[in-house]
Each structure stands twice: as structure tokens, then as C-alpha cells.
C-alpha positions in Angstrom: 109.6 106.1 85.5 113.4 106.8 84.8 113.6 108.8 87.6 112.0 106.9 90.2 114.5 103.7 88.6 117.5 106.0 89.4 116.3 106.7 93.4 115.7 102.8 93.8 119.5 102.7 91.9 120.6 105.1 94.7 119.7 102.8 97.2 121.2 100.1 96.3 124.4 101.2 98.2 122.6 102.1 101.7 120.1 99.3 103.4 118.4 96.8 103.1 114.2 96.9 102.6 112.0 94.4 103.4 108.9 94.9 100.9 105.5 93.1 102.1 103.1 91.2 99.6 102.5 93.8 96.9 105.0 96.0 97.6 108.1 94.1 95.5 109.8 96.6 93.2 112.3 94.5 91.5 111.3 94.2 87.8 111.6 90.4 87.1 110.2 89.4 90.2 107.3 86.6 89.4 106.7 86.0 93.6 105.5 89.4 94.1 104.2 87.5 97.7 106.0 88.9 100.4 109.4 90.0 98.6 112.5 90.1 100.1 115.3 92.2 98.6 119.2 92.7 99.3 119.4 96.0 97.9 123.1 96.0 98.5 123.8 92.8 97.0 121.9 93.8 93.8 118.6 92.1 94.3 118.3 88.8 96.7 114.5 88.3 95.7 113.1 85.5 98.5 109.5 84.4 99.0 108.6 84.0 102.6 109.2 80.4 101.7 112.7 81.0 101.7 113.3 83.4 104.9 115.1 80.6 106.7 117.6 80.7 104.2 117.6 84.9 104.5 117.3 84.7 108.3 120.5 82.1 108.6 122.6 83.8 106.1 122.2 86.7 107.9 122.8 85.0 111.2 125.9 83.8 110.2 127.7 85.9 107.7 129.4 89.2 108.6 130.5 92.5 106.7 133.9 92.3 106.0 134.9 95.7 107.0 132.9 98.5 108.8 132.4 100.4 105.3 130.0 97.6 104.4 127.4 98.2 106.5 124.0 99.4 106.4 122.7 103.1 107.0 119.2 101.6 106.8 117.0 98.9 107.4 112.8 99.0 106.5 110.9 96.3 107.3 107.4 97.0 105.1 104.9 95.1 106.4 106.7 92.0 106.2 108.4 91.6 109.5 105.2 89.5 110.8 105.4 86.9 108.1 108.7 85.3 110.5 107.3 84.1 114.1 108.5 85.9 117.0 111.9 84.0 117.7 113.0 84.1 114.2 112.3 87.9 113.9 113.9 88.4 117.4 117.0 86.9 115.8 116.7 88.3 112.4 117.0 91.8 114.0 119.7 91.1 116.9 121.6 89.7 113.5 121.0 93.1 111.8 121.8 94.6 114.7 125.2 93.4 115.9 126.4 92.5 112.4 124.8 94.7 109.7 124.1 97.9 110.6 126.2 100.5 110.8 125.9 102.6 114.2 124.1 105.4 114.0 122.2 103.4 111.6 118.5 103.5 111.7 115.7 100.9 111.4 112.3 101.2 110.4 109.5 99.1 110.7 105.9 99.1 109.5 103.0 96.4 110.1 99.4 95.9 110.6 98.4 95.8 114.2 96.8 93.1 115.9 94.4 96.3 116.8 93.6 97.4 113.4 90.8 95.2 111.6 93.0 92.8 109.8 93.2 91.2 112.8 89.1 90.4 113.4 88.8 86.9 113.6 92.4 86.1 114.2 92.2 83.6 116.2 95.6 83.7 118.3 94.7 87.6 119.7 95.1 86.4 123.0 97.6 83.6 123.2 101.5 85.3 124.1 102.9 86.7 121.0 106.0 84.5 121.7 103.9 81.8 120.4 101.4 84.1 118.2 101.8 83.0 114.8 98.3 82.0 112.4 97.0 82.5 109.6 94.4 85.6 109.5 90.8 84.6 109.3 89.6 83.2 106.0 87.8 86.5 105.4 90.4 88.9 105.4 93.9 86.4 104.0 91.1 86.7 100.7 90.3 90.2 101.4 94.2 91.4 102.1 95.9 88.5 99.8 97.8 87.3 102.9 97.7 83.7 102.6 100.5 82.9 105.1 100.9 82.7 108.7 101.8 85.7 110.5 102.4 87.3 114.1 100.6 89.9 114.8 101.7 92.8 117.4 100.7 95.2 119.9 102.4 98.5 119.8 104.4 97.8 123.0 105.1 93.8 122.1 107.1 95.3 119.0 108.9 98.2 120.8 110.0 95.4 123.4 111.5 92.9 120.4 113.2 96.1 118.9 114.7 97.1 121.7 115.6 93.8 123.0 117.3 93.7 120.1 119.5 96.2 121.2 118.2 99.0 119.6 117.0 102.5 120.8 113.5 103.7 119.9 113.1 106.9 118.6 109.7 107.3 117.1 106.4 105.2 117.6 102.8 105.7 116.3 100.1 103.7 114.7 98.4 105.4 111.7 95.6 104.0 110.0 95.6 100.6 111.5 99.6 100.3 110.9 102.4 99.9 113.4 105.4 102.6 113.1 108.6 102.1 114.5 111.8 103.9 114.1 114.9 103.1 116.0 118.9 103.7 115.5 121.9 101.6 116.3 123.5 103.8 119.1 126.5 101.6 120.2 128.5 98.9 118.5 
């Protein structure tokens, strides 16, 4: 247990990671729904209540200085809790303010392939507009009580790279989106 509390101590200086529902590592964390945490900044704990508060202050603030940007950004399944405009924001934010180039981002959700998505009822509807709640049987079965936008594998390789980013790796395991891109130019 010590040692796996020193790794997450030696991250607190590279990225930032996006924890989804279950996932939240930080000790005195009662939300556990999900988490949001600022690494960097020792710990910004937001419920997915409060990611218009994380989304603007990111939006709007800036590093001060090149050494304080990111190496790292992971999105664990949490990046469909925001609709599609706020996380098309959210990431051209991280992008041209937070992350240091040659900086990498990483991005893991559910796709709307996989079986969380049966019954979800906006499959076919743009994804620019996607954004529901899953079907009553599987928000109980997956404790996902909030609305989410769910993606194809191409629909999220088009937001990251709109974004501005380069994709290096794509693949859907088990049901689950990967995505890994880089910051190549400032």
C-alpha cells in the first residue's frame, strides 16, 4: 500500500487523470461518482456535477510558464459524462493551453458498440447531440446514473484530432474505446 501511495505521489507532478465512477483514488473522497482530480494541483476532487466549473477553469486559465505543463493527460472512462461540445472544448483547452508538446493523451470509454449501450436510446441520433442516460437496466447494472455520450470508434478519433491532436494508437478491447494521441506542435 505504501508503495502504490508513493507512484500516485509521483504523479502528482506530470498530468492530469480523469478517473470514471469507481475509479477515484484520492483517500477522502466521499463522491467516488465520476471523480475528477488535478493531480498537479494536489487533488481538485469534482463530481460530474461540477464539470462546468472544471471545463471553464480550464477554458480560461493558463500555465504560467512552459515548465508548468502537462506530460500527460488520461481520461478513464469519464470523458462521456460531458456532452460532445463541452468535451470538444475541454480537450482543444488541454490542448492549446495545458499540455506540453510532445505531451500525450489517453482516453478510455465504453463504446456505444459494447453492450452498455443496449437500450440506449440516442444510438442513432448525431453524436453532436448524443447525450442520455443509459437504459434503466444497465445505469443499475454499471452504477452510471448520469447522462452520457456515447461514441463510435471513428466519432472519437475525429473530436481528438479536431482537437488538434495526432492519433497514435486506436483499438477497442473488451467493449472499451482506446485512444492515444500526442501534442505535436504548439
Amino acid at each position: 500500500m505504501e508503495q502504490a501511495r508513493q507512484n500516485d505521489e509521483s504523479a502528482v507532478d506530470t498530468g492530469l487523470v480523469v478517473p470514471g465512477p469507481g475509479l477515484c483514488t484520492k483517500p477522502d473522497c466521499k463522491t467516488m461518482s465520476s471523480c475528477l482530480h488535478r493531480l498537479k494541483n494536489a487533488g481538485l476532487c469534482l463530481t460530474t456535477k461540477h464539470h462546468k466549473e472544471l471545463l471553464n477553469r480550464l477554458i480560461h486559465t493558463k500555465p504560467e510558464n512552459e515548465a508548468e505543463r502537462l506530460d500527460s493527460i488520461s481520461f478513464q472512462c469519464s470523458l462521456h459524462f460531458l456532452p460532445y461540445r463541452e468535451a470538444e472544448l475541454l480537450l482543444t483547452a488541454l490542448h492549446d493551453h495545458h499540455l506540453a508538446v510532445g505531451g500525450t493523451l489517453h482516453i478510455t470509454i465504453p463504446s456505444i458498440l459494447s453492450g452498455i449501450a443496449d437500450g440506449y436510446e440516442p444510438i442513432e441520433t448525431s453524436v453532436v447531440k448524443r447525450f442520455a442516460p443509459l437504459s434503466e437496466e444497465k445505469a443499475r447494472r454499471f452504477g452510471v446514473e448520469d447522462k452520457v455520450c456515447l461514441y463510435n470508434l471513428h466519432e472519437l478519433v475525429v473530436l481528438v484530432r479536431d482537437a488538434g491532436f495526432e492519433v497514435k494508437v486506436t483499438k477497442i478491447i473488451d467493449g472499451v474505446t482506446h485512444v492515444h494521441a500526442e501534442k505535436v506542435h504548439a
